[in-house]
MIDO-507388 format. One line per 4 residues: number of its first residue (from 1); for each residue x, y, z of N, C-alpha, C. Coordinates in pm, whole numbers, plus 50000, padded with zeros to 5 digits. Layout:
BEGIN
NUM	X:Y:Z:X:Y:Z:X:Y:Z  ...
# end
This chain:
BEGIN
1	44575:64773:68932:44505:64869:69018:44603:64935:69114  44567:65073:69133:44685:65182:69268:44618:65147:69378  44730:65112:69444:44684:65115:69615:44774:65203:69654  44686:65329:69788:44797:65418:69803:44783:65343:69973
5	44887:65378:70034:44959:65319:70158:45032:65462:70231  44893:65460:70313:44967:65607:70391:45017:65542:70558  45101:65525:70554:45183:65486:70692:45322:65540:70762  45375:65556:70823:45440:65668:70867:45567:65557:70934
9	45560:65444:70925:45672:65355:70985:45704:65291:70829  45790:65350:70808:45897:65304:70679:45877:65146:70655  45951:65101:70769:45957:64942:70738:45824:64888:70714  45695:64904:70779:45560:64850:70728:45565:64912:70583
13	45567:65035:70584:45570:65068:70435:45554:65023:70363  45695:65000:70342:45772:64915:70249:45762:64815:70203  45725:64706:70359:45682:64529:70309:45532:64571:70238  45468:64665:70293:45308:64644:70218:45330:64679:70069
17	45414:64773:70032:45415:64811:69916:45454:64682:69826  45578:64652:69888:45639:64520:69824:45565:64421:69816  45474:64396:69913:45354:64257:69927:45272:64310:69821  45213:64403:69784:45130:64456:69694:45204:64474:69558
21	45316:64511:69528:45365:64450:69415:45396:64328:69337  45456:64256:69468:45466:64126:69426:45350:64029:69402  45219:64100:69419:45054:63999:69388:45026:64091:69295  45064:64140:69210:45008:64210:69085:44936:64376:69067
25	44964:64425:69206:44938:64557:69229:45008:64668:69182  44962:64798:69184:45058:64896:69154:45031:64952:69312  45113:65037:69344:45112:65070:69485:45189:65182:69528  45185:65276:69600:45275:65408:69641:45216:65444:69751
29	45360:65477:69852:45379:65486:69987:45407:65650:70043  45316:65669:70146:45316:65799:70175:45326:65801:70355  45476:65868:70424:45457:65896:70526:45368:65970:70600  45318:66100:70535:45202:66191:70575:45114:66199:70506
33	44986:66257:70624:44912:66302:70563:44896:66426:70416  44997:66469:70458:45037:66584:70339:45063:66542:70224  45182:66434:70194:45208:66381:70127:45117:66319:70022  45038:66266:70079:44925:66160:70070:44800:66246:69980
37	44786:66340:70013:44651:66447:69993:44756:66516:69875  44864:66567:69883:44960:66637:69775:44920:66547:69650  44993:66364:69655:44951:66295:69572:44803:66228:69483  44699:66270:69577:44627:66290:69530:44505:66354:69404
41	44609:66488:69416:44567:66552:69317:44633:66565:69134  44720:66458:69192:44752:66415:69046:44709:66276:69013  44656:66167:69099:44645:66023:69085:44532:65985:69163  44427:65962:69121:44313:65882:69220:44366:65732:69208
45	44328:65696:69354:44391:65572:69351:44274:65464:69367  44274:65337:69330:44158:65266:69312:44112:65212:69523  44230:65197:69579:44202:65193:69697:44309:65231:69807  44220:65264:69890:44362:65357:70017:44371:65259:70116
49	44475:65184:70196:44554:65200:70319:44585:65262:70361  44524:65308:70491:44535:65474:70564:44484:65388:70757  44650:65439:70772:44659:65422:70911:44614:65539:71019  44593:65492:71121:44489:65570:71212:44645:65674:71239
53	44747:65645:71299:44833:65713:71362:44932:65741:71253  44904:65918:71232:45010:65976:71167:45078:66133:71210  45187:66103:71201:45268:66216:71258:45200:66351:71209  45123:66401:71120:45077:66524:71106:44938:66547:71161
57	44855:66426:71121:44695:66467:71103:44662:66304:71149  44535:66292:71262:44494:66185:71286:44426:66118:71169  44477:65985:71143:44392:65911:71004:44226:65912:71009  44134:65924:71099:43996:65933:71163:43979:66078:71081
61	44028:66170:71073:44011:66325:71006:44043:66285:70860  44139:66239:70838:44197:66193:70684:44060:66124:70589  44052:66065:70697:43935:66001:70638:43807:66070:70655  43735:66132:70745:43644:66207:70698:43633:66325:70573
65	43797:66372:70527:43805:66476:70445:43779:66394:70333  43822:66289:70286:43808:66252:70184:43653:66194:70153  43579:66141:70261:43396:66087:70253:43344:66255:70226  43379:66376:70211:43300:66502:70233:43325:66560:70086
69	43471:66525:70049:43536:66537:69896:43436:66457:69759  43358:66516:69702:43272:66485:69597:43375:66384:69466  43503:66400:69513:43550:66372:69406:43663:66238:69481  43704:66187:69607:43758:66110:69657:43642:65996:69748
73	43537:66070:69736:43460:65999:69857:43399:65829:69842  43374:65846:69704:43379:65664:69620:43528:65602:69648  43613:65624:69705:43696:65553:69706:43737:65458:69843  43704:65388:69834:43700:65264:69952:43852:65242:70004
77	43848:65269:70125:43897:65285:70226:43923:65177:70322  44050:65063:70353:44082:65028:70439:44156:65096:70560  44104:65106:70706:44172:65157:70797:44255:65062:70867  44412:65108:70876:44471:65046:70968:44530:65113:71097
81	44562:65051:71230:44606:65133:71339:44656:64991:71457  44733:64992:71517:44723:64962:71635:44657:64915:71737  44548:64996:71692:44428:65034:71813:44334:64898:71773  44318:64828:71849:44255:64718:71834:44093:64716:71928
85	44067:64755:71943:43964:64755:72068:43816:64758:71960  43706:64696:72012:43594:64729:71957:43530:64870:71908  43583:64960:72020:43567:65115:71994:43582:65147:71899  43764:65109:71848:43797:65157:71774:43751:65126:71639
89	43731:64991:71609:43715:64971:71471:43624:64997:71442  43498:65008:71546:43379:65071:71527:43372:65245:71488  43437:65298:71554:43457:65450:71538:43518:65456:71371  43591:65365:71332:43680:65381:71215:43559:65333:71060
93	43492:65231:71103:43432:65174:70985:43308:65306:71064  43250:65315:71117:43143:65465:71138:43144:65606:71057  43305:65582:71085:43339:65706:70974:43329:65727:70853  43336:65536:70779:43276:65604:70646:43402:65492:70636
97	43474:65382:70690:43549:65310:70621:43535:65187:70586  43566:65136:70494:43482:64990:70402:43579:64855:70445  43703:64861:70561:43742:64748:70661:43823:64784:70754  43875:64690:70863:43963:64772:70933:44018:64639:70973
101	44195:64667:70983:44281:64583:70969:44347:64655:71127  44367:64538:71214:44423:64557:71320:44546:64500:71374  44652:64612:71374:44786:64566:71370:44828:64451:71505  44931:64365:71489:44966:64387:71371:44878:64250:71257
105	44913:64306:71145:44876:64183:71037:44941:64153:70965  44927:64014:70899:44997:63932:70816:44926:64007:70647  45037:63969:70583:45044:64083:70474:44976:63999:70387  44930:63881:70402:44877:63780:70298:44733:63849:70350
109	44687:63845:70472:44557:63888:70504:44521:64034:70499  44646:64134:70465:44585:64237:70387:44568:64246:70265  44605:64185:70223:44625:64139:70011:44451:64058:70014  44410:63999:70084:44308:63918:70123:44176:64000:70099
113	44189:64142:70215:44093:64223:70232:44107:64342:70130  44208:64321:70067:44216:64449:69991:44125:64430:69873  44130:64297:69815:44040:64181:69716:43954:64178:69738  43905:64121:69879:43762:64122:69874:43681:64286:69851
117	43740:64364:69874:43649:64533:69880:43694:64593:69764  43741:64534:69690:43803:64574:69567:43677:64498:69444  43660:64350:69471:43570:64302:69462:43405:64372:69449  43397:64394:69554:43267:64414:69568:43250:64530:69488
121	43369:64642:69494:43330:64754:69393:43313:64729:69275  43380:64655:69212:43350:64616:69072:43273:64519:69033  43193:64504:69155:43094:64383:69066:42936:64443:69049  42962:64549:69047:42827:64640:68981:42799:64603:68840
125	42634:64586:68825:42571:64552:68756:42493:64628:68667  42443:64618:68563:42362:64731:68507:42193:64735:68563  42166:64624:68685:42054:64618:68709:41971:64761:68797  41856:64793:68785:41843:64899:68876:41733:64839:68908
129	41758:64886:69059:41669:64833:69182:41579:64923:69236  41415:64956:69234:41373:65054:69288:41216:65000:69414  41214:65044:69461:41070:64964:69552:41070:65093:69708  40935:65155:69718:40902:65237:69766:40952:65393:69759
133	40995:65406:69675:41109:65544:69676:41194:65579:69659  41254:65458:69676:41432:65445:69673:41459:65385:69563  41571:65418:69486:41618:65383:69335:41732:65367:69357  41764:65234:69321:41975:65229:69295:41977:65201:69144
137	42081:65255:69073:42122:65236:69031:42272:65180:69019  42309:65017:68987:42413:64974:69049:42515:65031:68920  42460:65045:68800:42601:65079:68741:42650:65216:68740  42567:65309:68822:42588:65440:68820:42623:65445:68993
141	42602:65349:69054:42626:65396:69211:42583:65444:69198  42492:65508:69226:42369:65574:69222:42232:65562:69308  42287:65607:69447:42095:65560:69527:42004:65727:69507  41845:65718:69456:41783:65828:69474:41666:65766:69641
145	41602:65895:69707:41510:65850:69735:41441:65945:69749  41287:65960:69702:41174:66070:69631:41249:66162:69549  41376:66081:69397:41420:66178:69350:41568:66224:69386  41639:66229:69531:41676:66282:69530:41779:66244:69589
149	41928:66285:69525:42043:66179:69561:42072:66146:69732  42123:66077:69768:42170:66033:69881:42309:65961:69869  42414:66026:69939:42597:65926:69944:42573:65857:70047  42615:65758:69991:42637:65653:70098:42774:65605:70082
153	42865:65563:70181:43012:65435:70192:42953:65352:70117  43035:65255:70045:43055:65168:70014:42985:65058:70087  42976:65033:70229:42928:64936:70269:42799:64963:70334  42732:65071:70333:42625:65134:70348:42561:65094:70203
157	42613:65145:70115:42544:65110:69929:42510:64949:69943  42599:64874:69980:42639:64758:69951:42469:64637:70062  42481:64706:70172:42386:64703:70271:42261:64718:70209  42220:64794:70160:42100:64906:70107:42076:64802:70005
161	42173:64783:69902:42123:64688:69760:42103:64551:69827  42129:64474:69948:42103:64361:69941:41964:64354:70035  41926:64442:70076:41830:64430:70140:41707:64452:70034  41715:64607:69934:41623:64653:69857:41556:64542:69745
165	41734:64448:69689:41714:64373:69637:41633:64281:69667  41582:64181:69850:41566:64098:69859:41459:64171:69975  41308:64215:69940:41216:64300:70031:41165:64169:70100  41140:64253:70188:41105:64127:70352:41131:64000:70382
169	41251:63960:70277:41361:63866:70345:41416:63904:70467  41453:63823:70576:41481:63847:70689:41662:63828:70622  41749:63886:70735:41898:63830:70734:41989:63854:70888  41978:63801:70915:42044:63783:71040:42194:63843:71061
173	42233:63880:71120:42321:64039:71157:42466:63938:71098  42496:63825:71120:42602:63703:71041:42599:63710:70910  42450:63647:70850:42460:63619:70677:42477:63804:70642  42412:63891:70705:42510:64026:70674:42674:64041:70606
177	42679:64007:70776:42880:63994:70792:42870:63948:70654  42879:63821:70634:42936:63733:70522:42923:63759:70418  42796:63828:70389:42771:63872:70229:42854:64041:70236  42809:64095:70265:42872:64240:70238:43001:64252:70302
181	43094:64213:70383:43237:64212:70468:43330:64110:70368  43284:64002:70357:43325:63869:70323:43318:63760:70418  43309:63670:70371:43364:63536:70431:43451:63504:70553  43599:63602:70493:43712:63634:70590:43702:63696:70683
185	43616:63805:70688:43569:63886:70761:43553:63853:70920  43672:63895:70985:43648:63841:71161:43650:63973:71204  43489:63999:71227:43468:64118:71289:43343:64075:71409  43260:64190:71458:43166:64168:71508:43022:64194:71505
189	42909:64152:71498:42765:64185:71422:42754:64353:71543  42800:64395:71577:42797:64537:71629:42804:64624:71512  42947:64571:71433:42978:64622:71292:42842:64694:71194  42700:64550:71178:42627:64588:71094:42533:64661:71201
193	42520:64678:71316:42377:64774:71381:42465:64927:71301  42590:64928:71347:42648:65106:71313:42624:65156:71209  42622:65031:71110:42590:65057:70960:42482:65104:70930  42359:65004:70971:42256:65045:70960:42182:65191:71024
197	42259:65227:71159:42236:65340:71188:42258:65414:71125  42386:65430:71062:42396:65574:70960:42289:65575:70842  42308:65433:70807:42222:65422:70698:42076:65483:70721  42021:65444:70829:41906:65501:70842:41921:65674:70848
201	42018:65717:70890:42042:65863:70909:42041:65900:70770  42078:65869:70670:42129:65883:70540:41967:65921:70481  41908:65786:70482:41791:65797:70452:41647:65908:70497  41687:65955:70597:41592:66014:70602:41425:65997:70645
205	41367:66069:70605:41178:66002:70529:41178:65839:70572  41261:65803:70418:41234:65645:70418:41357:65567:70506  41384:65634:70577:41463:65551:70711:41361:65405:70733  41192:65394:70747:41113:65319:70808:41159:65186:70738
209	41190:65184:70621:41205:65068:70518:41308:64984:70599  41421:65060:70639:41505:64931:70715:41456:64889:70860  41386:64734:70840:41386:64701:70949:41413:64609:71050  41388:64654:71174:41465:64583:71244:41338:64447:71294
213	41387:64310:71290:41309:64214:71324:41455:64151:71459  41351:64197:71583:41405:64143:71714:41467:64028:71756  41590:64006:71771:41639:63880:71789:41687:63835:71692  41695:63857:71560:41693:63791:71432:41821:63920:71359
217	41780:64046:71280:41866:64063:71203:41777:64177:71150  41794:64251:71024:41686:64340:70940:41616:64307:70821  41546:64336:70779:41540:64339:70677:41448:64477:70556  41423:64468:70443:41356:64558:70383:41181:64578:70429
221	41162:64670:70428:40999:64669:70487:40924:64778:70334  40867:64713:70241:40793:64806:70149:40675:64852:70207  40680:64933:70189:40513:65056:70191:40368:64949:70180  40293:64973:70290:40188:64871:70272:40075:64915:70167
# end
């Protein structure tokens, strides 16, 4: 599998590229944003490393161009930066990104997260899930609702099927984390309210279906 690695400090570069070769990856390193978007149009890559701070174009824009791109926007997205603060990783996975790695990190624990979201994309099923309106199709990625397509991130899709799958099961904002993030996943249950907000934005109409049970977590709500 290509991992592209847009980072603008050579020496990280380099070890990520090299850490990602040496665990069985294919991998290519891009100082700019230019670069990065140039290479693009000859190579879709199965997943991006895309740092927040780059000498041409803020990675936060990089990444919205590509969620708006019909033809890059399935492609799951780790953000990395510096910027460590709740804001930030919140602003970064908001945008439409499927983890966020906060410098600095150990290269075993990006090889870690790159697996687990690499994972989750390919473990689509031929099952299709439909109940009040809403239709997934998991081997087509594919959500309709009354008909009519809806994009979702990766961890928005991922959200949506475990809930649709499992109607008025409760799940608590944790067994979230764990099932759709991973295991590894040291983030914060703030992570899944943002999610679910867009998600509900996404949705529309049937926004009502995700719901919220107080104190506890969400779950699916079918049409009475």
């Amino acid at each position: 599998m290509m991992i592209y690695c847009v980072e603008d400090d050579a020496s990280i570069r380099e070890i990520e590229i090299y850490t990602l070769k040496s665990t069985g990856f294919a991998a290519k390193g891009f100082e700019t944003a230019a670069d990065f978007f140039a290479a693009l149009h000859n190579e879709k890559p199965d997943l991006i490393l895309l740092d927040i701070m780059l000498p041409d174009e803020d990675g936060t824009q990089v990444l919205k161009k590509l969620k708006k791109d019909p033809v890059t926007r399935d492609i799951p997205v780790i953000m990395a930066s510096a910027k460590g603060t709740e804001y930030d990783k919140v602003q970064g996975l908001d945008t439409g990104a499927d983890d966020y790695l906060a410098k600095p990190f150990g290269m075993m624990e990006m090889v870690s997260r790159i697996r687990a979201v690499l994972r989750r994309v390919n473990a689509s099923s031929e099952q299709v899930v439909e109940n009040s309106g809403i239709r997934m199709d998991a081997s087509r990625h594919e959500v309709l609702v009354d008909g009519e397509p809806v994009v979702l991130t990766l961890k928005e899709y991922d959200l949506l099927y475990l809930l649709l799958s499992h109607p008025g099961i409760v799940f608590t904002r944790d067994q979230l984390l764990n099932q759709i993030w991973g295991t590894e996943y040291d983030g914060e249950t703030r992570t899944v309210d943002v999610h679910v907000r867009t998600l509900r934005q996404k949705l529309g109409s049937a926004s009502h279906h995700i719901d919220t049970v107080r104190g506890v977590g969400y779950r699916y709500k079918e049409d009475a």
